[in-house]
Structure formats: C-alpha cells, structure tokens
DRENKOL-782972 format. One record per residue (C-alpha): residue number from 0; residue in one letter; x, y, z. Coordinates in Angstrom, 2 decimals. Layout:
(r NUM a (X Y Z))
...
//
This chain:
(r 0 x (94.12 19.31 -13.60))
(r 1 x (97.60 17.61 -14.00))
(r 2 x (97.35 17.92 -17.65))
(r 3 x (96.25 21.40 -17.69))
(r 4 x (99.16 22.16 -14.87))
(r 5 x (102.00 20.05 -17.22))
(r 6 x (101.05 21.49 -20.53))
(r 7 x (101.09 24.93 -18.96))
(r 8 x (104.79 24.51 -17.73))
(r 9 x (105.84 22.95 -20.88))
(r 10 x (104.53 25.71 -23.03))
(r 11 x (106.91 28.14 -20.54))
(r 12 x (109.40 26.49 -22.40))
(r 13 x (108.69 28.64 -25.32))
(r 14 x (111.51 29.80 -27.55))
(r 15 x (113.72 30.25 -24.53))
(r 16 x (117.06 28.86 -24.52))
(r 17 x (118.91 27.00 -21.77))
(r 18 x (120.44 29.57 -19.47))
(r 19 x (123.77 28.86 -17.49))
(r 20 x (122.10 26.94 -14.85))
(r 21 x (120.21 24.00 -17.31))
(r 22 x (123.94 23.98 -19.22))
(r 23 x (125.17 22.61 -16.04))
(r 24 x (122.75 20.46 -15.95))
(r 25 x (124.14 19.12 -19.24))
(r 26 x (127.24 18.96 -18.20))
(r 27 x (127.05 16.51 -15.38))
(r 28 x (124.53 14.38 -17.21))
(r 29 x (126.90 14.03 -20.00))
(r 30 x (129.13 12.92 -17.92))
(r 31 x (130.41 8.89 -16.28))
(r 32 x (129.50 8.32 -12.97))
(r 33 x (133.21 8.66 -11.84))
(r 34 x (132.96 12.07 -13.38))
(r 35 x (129.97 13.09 -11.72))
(r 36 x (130.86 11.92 -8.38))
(r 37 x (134.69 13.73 -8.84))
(r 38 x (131.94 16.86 -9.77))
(r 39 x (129.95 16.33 -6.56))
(r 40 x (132.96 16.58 -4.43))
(r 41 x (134.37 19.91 -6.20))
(r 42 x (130.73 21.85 -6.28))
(r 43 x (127.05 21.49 -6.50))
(r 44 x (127.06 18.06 -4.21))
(r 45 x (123.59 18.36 -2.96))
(r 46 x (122.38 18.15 -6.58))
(r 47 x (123.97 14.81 -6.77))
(r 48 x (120.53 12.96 -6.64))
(r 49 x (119.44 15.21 -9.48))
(r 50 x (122.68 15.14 -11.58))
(r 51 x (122.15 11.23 -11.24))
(r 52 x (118.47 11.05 -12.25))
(r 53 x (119.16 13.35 -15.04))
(r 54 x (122.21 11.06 -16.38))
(r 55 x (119.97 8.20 -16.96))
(r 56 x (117.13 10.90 -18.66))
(r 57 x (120.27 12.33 -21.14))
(r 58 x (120.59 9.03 -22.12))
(r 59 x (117.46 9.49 -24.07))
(r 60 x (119.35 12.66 -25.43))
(r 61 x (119.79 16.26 -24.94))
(r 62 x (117.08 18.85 -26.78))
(r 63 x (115.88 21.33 -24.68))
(r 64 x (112.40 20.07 -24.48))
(r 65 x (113.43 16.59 -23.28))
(r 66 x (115.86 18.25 -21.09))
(r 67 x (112.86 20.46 -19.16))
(r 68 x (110.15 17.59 -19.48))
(r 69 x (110.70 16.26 -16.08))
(r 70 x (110.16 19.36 -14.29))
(r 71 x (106.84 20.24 -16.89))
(r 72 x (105.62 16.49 -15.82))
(r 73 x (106.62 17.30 -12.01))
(r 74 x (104.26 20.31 -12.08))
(r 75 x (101.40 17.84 -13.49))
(r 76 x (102.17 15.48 -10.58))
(r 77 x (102.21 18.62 -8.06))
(r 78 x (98.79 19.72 -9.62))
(r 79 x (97.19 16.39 -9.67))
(r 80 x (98.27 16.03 -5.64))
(r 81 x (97.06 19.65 -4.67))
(r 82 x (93.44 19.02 -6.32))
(r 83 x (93.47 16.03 -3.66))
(r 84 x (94.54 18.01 -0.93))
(r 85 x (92.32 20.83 -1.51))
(r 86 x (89.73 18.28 -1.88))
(r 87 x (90.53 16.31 1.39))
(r 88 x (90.29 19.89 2.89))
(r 89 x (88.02 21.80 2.15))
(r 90 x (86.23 20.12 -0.53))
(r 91 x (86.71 19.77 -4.39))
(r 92 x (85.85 23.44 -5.71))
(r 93 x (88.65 24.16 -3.15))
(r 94 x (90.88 21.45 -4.85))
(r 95 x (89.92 22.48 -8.44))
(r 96 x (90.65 26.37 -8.17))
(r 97 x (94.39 25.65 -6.20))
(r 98 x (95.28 23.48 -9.03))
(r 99 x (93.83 25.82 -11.60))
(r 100 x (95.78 29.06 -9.54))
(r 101 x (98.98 27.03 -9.20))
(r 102 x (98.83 26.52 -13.20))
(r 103 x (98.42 30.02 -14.14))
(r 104 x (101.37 30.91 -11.92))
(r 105 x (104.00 32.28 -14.29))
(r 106 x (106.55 30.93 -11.58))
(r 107 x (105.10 27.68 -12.31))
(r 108 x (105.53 28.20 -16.83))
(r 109 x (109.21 29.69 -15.71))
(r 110 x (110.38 26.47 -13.21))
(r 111 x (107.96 23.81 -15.16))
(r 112 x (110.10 24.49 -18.29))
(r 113 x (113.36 24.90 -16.48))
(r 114 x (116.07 22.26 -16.47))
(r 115 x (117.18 22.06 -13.12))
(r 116 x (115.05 20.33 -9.68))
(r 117 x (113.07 23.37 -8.51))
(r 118 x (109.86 21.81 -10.03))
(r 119 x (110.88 18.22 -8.76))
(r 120 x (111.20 19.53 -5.19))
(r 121 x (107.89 21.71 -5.48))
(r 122 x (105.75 18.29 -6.35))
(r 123 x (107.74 16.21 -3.41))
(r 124 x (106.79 18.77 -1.09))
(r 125 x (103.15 18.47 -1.98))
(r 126 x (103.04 14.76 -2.25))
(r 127 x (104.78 14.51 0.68))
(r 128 x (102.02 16.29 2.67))
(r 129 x (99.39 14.16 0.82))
(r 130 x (100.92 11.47 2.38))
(r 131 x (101.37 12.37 6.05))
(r 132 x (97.57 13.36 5.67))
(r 133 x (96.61 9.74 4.17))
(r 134 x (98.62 8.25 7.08))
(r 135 x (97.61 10.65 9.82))
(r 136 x (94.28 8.51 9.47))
(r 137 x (95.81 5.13 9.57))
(r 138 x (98.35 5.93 12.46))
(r 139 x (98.64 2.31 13.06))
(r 140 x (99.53 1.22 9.16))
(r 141 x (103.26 0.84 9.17))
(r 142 x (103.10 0.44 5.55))
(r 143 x (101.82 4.16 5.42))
(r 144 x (104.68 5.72 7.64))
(r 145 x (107.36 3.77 5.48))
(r 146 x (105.72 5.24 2.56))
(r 147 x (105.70 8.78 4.55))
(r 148 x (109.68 8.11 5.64))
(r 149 x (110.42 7.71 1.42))
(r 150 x (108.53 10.72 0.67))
(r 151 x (110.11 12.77 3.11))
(r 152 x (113.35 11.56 1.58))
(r 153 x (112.67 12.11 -1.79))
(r 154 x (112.36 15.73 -0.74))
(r 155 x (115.52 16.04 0.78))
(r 156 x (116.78 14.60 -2.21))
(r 157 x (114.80 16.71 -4.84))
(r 158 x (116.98 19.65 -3.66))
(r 159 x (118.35 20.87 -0.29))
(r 160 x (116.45 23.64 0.94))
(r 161 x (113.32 22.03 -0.17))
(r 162 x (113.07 20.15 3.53))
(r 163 x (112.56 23.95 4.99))
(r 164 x (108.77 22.64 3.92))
(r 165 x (109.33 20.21 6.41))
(r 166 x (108.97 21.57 9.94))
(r 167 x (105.32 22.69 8.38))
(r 168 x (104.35 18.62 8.99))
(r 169 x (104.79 18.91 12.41))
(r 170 x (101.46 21.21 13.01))
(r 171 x (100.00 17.66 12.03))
(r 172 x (101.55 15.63 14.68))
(r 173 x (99.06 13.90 17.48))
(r 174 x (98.92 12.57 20.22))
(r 175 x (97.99 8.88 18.28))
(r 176 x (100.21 9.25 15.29))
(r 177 x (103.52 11.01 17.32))
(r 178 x (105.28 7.52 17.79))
(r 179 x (104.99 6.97 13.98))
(r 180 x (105.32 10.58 12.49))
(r 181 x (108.74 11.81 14.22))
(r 182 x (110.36 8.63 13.66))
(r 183 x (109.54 8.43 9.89))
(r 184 x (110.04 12.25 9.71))
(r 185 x (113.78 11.38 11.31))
(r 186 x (114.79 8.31 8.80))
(r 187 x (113.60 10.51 5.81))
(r 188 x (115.92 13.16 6.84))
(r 189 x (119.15 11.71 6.56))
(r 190 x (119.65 12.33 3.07))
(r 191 x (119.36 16.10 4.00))
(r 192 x (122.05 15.70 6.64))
(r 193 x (124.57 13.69 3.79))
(r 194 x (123.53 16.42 1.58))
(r 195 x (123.98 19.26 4.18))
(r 196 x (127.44 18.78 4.89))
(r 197 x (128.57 18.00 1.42))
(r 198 x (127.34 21.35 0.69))
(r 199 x (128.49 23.50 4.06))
(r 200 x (131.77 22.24 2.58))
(r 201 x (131.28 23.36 -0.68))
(r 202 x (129.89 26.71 0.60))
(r 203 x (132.58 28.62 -1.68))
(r 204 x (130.57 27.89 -4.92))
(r 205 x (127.56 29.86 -3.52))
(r 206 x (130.16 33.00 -2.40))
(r 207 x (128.28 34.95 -5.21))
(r 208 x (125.23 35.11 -2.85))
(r 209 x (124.63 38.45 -1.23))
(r 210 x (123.52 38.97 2.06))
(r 211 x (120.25 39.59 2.46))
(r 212 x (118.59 41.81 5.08))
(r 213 x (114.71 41.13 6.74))
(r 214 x (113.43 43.48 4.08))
(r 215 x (113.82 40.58 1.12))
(r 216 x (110.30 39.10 2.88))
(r 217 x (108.52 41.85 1.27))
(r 218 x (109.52 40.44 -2.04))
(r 219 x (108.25 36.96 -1.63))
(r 220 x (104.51 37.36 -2.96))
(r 221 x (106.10 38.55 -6.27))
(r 222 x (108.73 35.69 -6.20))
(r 223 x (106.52 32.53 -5.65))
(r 224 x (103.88 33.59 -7.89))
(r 225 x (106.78 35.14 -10.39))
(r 226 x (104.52 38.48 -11.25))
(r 227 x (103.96 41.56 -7.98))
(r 228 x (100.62 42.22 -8.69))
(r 229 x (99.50 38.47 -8.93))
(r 230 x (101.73 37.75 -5.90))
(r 231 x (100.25 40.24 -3.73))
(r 232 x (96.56 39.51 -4.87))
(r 233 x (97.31 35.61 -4.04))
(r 234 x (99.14 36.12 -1.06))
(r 235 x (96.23 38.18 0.33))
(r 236 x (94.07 35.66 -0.33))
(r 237 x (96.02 32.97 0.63))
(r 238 x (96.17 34.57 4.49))
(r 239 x (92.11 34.73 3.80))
(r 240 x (92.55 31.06 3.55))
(r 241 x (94.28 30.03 6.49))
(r 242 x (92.18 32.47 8.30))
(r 243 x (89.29 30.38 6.91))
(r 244 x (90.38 27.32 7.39))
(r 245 x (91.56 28.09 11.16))
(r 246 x (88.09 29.38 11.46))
(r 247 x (86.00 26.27 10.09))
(r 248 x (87.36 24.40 13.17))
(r 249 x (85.16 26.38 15.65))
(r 250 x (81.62 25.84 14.05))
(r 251 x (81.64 21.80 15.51))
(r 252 x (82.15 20.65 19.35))
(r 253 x (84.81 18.09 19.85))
(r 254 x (85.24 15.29 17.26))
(r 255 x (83.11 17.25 14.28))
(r 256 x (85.95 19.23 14.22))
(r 257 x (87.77 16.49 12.59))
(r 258 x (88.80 17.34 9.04))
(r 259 x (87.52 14.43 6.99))
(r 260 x (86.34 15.73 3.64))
(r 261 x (84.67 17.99 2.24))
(r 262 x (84.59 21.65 3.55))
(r 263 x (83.18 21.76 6.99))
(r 264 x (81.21 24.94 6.23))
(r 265 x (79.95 23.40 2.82))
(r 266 x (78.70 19.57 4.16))
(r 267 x (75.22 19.19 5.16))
(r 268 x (73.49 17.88 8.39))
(r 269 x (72.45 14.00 8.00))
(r 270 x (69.52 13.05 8.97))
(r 271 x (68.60 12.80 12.43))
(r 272 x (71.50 14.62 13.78))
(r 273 x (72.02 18.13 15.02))
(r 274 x (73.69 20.13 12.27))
(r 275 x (77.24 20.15 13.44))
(r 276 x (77.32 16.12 13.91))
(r 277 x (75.67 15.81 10.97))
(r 278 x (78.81 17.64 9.36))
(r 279 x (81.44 15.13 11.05))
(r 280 x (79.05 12.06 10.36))
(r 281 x (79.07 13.62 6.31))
(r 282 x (82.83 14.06 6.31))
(r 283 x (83.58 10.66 8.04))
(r 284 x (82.24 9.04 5.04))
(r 285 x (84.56 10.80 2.80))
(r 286 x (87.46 9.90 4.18))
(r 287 x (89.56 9.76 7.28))
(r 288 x (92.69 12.20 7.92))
(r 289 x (92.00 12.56 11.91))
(r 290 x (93.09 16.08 11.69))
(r 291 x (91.95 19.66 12.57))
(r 292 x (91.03 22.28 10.78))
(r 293 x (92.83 24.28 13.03))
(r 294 x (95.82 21.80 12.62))
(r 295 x (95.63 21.76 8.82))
(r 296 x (95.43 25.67 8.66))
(r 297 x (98.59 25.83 10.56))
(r 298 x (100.04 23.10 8.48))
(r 299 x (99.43 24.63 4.70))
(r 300 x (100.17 28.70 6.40))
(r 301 x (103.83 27.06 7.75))
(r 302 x (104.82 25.61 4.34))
(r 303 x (104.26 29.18 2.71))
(r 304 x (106.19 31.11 5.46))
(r 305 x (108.23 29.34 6.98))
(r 306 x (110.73 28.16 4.12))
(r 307 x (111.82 32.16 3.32))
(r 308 x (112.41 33.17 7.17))
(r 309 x (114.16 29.44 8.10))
(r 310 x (116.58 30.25 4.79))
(r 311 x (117.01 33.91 6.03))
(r 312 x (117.65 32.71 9.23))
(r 313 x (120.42 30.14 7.68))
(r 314 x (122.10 33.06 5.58))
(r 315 x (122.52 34.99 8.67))
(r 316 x (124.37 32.16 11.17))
(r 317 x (125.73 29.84 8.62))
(r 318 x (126.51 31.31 5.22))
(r 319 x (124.59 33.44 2.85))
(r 320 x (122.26 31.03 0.89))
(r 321 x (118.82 33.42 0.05))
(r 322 x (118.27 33.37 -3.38))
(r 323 x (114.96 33.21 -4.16))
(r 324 x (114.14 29.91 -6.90))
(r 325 x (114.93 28.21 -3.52))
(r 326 x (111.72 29.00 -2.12))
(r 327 x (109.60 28.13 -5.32))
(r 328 x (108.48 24.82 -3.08))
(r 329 x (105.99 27.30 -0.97))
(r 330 x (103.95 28.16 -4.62))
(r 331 x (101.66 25.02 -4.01))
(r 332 x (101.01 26.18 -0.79))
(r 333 x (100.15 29.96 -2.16))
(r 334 x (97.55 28.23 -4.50))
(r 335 x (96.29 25.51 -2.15))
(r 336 x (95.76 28.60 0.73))
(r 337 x (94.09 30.62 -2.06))
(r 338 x (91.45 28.01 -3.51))
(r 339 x (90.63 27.22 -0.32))
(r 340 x (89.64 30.91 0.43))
(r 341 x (87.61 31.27 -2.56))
(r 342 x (85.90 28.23 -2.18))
(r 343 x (84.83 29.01 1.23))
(r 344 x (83.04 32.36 0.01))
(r 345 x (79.19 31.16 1.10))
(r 346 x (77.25 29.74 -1.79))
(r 347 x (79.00 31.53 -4.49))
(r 348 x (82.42 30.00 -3.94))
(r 349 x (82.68 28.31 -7.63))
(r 350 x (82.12 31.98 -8.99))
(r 351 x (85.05 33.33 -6.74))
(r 352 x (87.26 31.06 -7.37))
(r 353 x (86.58 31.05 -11.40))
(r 354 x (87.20 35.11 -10.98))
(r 355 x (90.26 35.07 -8.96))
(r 356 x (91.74 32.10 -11.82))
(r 357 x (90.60 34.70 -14.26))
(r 358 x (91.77 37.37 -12.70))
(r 359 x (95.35 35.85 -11.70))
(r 360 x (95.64 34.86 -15.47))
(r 361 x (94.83 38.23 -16.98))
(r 362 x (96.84 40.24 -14.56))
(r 363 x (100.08 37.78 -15.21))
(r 364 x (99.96 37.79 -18.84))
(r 365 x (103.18 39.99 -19.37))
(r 366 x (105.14 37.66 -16.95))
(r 367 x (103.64 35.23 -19.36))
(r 368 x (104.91 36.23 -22.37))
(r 369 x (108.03 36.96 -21.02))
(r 370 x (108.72 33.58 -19.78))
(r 371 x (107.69 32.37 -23.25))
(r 372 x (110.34 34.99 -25.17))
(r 373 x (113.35 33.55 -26.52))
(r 374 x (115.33 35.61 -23.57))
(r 375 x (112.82 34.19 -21.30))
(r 376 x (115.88 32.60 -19.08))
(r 377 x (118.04 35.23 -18.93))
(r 378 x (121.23 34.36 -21.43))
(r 379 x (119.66 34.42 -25.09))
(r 380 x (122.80 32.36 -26.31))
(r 381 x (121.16 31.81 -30.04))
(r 382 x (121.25 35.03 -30.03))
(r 383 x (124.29 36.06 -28.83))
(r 384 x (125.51 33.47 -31.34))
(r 385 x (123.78 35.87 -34.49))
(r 386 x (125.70 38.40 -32.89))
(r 387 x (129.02 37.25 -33.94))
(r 388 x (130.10 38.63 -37.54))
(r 389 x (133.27 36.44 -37.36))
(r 390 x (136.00 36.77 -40.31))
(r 391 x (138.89 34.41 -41.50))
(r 392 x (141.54 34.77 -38.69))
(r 393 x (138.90 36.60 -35.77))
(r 394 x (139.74 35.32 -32.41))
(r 395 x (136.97 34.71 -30.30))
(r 396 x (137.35 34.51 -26.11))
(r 397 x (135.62 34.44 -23.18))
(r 398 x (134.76 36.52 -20.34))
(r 399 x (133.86 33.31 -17.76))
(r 400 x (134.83 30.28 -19.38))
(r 401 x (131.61 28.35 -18.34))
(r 402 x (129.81 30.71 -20.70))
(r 403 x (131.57 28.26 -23.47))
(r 404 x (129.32 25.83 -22.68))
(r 405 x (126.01 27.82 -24.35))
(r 406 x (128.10 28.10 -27.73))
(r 407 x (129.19 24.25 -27.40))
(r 408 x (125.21 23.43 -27.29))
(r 409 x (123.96 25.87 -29.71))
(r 410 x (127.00 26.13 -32.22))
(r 411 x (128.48 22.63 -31.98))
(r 412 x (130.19 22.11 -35.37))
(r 413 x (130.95 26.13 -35.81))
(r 414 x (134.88 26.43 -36.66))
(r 415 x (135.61 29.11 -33.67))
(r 416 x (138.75 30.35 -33.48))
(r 417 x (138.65 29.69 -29.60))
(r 418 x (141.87 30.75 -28.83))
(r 419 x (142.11 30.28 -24.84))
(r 420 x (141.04 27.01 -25.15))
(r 421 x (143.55 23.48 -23.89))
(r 422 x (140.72 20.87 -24.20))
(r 423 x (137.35 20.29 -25.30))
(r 424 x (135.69 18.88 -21.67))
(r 425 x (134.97 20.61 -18.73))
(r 426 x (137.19 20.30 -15.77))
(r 427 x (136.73 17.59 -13.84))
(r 428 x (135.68 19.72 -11.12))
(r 429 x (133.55 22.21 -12.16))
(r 430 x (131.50 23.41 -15.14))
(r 431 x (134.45 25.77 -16.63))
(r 432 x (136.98 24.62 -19.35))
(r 433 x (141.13 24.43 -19.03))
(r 434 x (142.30 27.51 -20.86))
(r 435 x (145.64 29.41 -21.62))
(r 436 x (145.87 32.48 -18.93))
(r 437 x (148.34 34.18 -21.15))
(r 438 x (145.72 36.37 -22.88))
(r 439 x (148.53 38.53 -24.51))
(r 440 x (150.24 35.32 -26.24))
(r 441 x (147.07 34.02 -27.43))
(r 442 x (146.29 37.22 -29.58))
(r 443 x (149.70 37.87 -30.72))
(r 444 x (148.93 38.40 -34.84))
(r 445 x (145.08 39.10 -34.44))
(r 446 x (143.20 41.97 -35.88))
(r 447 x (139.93 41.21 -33.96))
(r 448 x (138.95 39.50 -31.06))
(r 449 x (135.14 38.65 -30.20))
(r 450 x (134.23 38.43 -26.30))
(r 451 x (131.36 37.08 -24.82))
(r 452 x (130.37 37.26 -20.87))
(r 453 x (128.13 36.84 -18.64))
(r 454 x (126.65 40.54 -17.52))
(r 455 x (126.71 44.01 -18.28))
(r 456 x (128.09 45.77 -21.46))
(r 457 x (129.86 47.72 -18.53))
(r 458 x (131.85 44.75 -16.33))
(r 459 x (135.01 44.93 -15.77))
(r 460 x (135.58 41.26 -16.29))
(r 461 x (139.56 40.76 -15.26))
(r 462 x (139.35 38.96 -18.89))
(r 463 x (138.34 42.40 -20.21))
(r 464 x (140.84 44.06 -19.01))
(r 465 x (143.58 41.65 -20.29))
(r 466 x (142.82 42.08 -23.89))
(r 467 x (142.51 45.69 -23.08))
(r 468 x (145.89 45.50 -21.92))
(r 469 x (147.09 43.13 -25.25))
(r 470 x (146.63 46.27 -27.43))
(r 471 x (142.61 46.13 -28.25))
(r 472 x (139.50 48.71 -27.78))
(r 473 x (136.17 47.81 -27.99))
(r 474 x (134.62 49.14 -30.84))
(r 475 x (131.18 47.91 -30.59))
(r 476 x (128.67 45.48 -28.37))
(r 477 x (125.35 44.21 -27.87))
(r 478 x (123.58 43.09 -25.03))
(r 479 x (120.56 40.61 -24.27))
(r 480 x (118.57 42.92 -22.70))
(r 481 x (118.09 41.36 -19.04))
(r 482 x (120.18 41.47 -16.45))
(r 483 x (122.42 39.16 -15.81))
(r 484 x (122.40 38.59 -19.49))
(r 485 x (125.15 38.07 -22.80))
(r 486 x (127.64 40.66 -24.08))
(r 487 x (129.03 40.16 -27.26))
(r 488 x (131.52 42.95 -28.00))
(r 489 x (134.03 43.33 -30.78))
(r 490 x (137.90 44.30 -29.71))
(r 491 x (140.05 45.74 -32.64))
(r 492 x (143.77 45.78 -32.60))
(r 493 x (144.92 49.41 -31.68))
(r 494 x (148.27 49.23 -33.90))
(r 495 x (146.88 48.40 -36.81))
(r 496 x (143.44 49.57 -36.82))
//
C-alpha cells in the first residue's frame, strides 16, 4: 500500500514545474544556516524545521523530482500507517480500501509531488495517532509515551497548523492512560508554542489572506480530496463511517466493546462463548489498544472536522490564516472514515470498498490529469520562459521580484537583460531580490521591455504602471491559463514605435 500510495504522489509530479511556493523552498535550502535563521526571523519562521531538513536534502541537489521526493515518500509512510490503523480498527479490508482511497486522492498526486511540508505533516498526523493507539494499550510503558511525546512533536514541527489534528487525540484519553497521555501530549507541544509566536509575529507575510466567512466549510469535501464530486462522495461516506464505527460499540456489553482488532461486526464467536464475548476474546488476540469503538469513532470524525472550524475560528480572533493546503492533514482521516464504511457493508464489504476505489478513481480522473499537466502548479514558468521573443538590447523586468526566482531555476545561464536588478541573491530577509526602484532610469534608451508577474493579464501591478508611465504600451501578452498564474507581456516604446 505504501508503494502504491508513494508512486502515485510521485507520478503527480508530472511535467509540472515548481510554482512560487517550492522556489522558496529553494531558496532557503540554498542557503547557510546564518542565512536561514536571519530568513526565519524576517518571514516563514514556523517552516524553520522544514527549511532545515530540506537544507541537508539540497545538499544532494536541486531537480524537481529530488526536490518533491520527500513529500511522495511521506505519502507512502502515511499510507503504510493508515492500512494499520484501519486494520487495528475495523479490520484489514477496512485498512486496505483507506490506503487504496487516500492514494487515488488527487489532493494526495497534487501535495505528494509538491515541494513544501503539507505531505510531511499529513503522515505525522497519522503516525502520530498510530502511536497514541499502540500506547493506549500499554498505558504503563513509559517508553511508549516518550515515543508518543516525539511524535506529537514532529507534528508541530512538520508545519504549524498541522497540531489542529491534535485535540482529535483527546477522544482517546482514559481513565488508565490520562496521567501518561496529557503529559506527553503537553511536552510534544512546545515546539508549536516556539513556532506559534515566531509566526503571530510574522503575521504580516500572511496579510494576503482573505477573510473567510462560515460558508468556506462547504468547500472542504472538494479541498481535501482536491476534486467536488469525489469530495462529496467520500465525505458522505466518511460520516457513514463514523456512524459505523460509533455504532459497532453497542453490539457487546462492557469490556467486548473494547476495540482490539479486527472489525467488531466482522470477528466471530469462539468457542464456548456467547457471541458477543466471543468477539472481545477474538479481538484480544489481535492486539490490545484498550479503546472504544465509540472512542475511536470520535477520534478519526475530530481529525476530519475539527482542523477547518479550529483554523476558522483562529482567522476570526487572531488573524486571518484559512487557506485551504493547511487542512490537507484531515485527507487520511477522509480515507480512513471511508474504508472503514465500506468495509463494514455486511458480507460484501471487499466488493464496496473495491467500487467506491473504482469509483473515486474514475470520477477524479480530470483532477488527475490536471495535476499531471505541465501548469499543474499554477505558474508554468518553462513556459512563460518560451514566451519571451527577446532581441539584442530588450529589457526584461518584473512585476514581483520573487517571480525572478522561477527564471533563475529554469533559465540559469540565459543572458537577460534584467535591468532592475543590484545583486544576484535574495535578500536576506525574504525570498525577493534588491532592485533599482527608478523604473524610468532603468529604461532610458530601450525600445522594448518584457514583464512578467504573478496574476492576471489585467493587474494593475504598481510595476505596471511605472513603465506605463516611462513612455511604453503593451502591445501584446500571454497568460498561463490558471489563476493565479504568469503574464508575459511585451511593452514598446511610445516615441519611437
């Protein structure tokens, strides 16, 4: 399942190029230590732990396949974890089909080929709930809560808003394991709180973010799975699931509704016993979480709603932060909820869960093949590249001068005659490049001037305007199709053309 899961987010990859986001990416890895802790003070602090993993990976160099393997190998990790837990749960048709419906996910192609930690966070999440379950049935193994303590860590780390999963481990807590759980659960936090307030006091590099209103829910089916129809088919089932689930824990009396196993519905009766014990005595031989169905169903429903009404709720009394890749750590839970509703369909649950796969697969094939286009992330800089028609003595400028940063990776080499540009690395403190603000100076003695931005043929880019205002009219442009997308638009001198 982990190498079905991994090959199908490396194959997202496609003929996509990086987009804005993954150039960032390789821009702090490229850069010391010293420089990428001057970074993390400026903006993006509470990718620090990601910035620093990925400086070691750069090392290794910079292709864009290498650059998106960790998250592809993440979603093989998150796959192979989910089988377990569906397994653990509700038995292994349950684990097979949520590993197989989190694979098909064209969320899952987009983020598994995607240079940035949205995959990382999505497989801490999961194995962090594989092991509070693990310890849950050794509450008295220290060794386990230390292990739970660094998982829940290594979320908070993995990216911020990935410990909104969090809270959904406390539907697990007990009586017998509360002493261990919320002191473990506290220690692993504390990188979130470092990581919190570097961030609140970077809040000004997010000001971009709208506001979002209560009426952005409605969108999440389409934005976990990445496709409405397959969203909304999922996320029905996956409410069938916790339903189900919820359900399974009324059909023992007292300890057989312990979840230990395989599906409670599913086990047979041993021997001897009356057919509810002989479920719990089946189960108990399986393995021990010491949890409830009930418990669990909670649990796995939390982690897929929660997340989008806790960030809501954080937009609305701290600062605007809803955007939606944040919430791409509840897709495991959409496909773990799913499987487990198919597989609890009575005796034909390997044929349901086969047909919703299928299904899921077939309906999402256009996502699909857009993921896999070469504007599959959104800024086709290759292209944009083609675009340009340059001739001796063109200028060529910028509309946002991170946008530089595509034609750096894809056109290193290329005699530009970048004309704004003062040096060739970023500023320290950000992911744009020092440049001359005298536009007008710049393009003194130029017939042409290419621009390329970051948006509509139609914005109104103050950078527009100034070589507007330095005597130039656009005379043509092209655009990449997707919003926010590449412009590339030629500017001729008005005197002399």
């Amino acid at each position: 399942m982990a190498v079905v899961a991994g090959t199908a987010a490396l194959s997202g990859s496609g003929s996509a190029s990086l987009n804005g986001d993954e150039l960032a990416t390789v821009s702090a890895a490229s850069r010391s230590f010293a420089g990428l802790w001057t970074l993390a003070q400026s903006i993006d602090g509470h990718f620090l732990p990601y910035y620093l993993f990925m400086q070691l990976w750069a090392k290794a160099g910079t292709a864009e396949l290498w650059l998106r393997l960790p998250s592809a190998l993440a979603i093989g990790v998150a796959a192979w974890f989910l089988c377990d837990l569906g397994r653990r749960v509700h038995g292994l048709t349950a684990g097979i089909a949520a590993s197989l419906i989190f694979a098909v996910l064209p969320s899952v192609s987009y983020y598994g080929a995607f240079a940035r930690p949205y995959a990382l966070a999505a497989a801490a999440s999961v194995f962090a709930l594989w092991v509070l379950l693990r310890a849950s049935g050794s509450p008295r193994s220290a060794r386990a809560w230390v292990l739970y303590a660094l998982t829940v860590a290594l979320v908070c780390c993995t990216h911020l808003f990935a410990v909104l999963t969090l809270p959904a481990h406390l539907f697990l807590l007990r009586r017998a394991t509360a002493a261990r759980l919320l002191p473990a659960l506290a220690v692993g936090f504390l990188p979130a709180v470092v990581l919190g307030l570097l961030g609140y006091g970077e809040r000004h590099a997010i000001s971009w973010i709208p506001q979002r209103g209560p009426d952005v829910l409605l969108k999440l089916p389409k934005m976990v799975a990445g496709a409405n129809e397959v969203g909304l088919l999922l996320f029905a089932a996956a409410l069938a699931g916790i339903l189900a689930l919820a359900l399974t824990g009324h059909r023992g009396r007292g300890d057989t509704r312990r979840l230990l196993g395989t599906g409670i519905a599913a086990a047979p009766a041993a021997p001897g016993l009356p057919a509810d014990e002989g479920v719990a005595a089946v189960q108990g031989a399986v393995a021990g979480q010491g949890v409830t169905a009930r418990q669990a169903a909670g649990a796995f429903g939390a982690w897929l709603l929660l997340p989008p009404v806790l960030l809501l709720a954080i937009s609305h009394l701290v600062t605007p932060v809803y955007v939606d890749r944040y919430l791409f750590v509840t897709a495991p839970a959409l496909a773990l909820l799913a499987g487990i509703a198919v597989a609890a369909v009575p005796r034909v649950g390997a044929v349901a869960a086969a047909v919703l796969i299928a299904g899921s697969l077939v309906l999402a094939l256009p996502q699909h093949q857009d993921v896999r286009d070469h504007n599959g992330r959104f800024e086709d800089f290759p292209g944009a590249i083609r675009q340009i028609k340059a001739e001796p003595g063109d200028a060529l400028i910028f509309g946002q001068s991170s946008v530089r940063a595509g034609f750096d990776y894809y056109a290193a080499g290329t005699l530009w005659q970048d004309v704004l540009r003062l040096g060739q690395e970023p500023e320290p403190g950000g992911f744009g490049f020092p440049e001359s603000r005298d536009v007008a100076v710049a393009l003194q003695g130029r017939e042409r001037v290419w621009m390329i931005w970051r948006g509509a043929k139609t914005s109104n880019l103050p950078r527009v305007r100034a070589v507007k205002e330095a005597g130039f009219r656009q005379v043509s442009s092209w655009h990449s199709a997707e919003l926010p997308g590449l412009t590339v638009a030629l500017f001729t001198n008005r005197r002399t053309g």
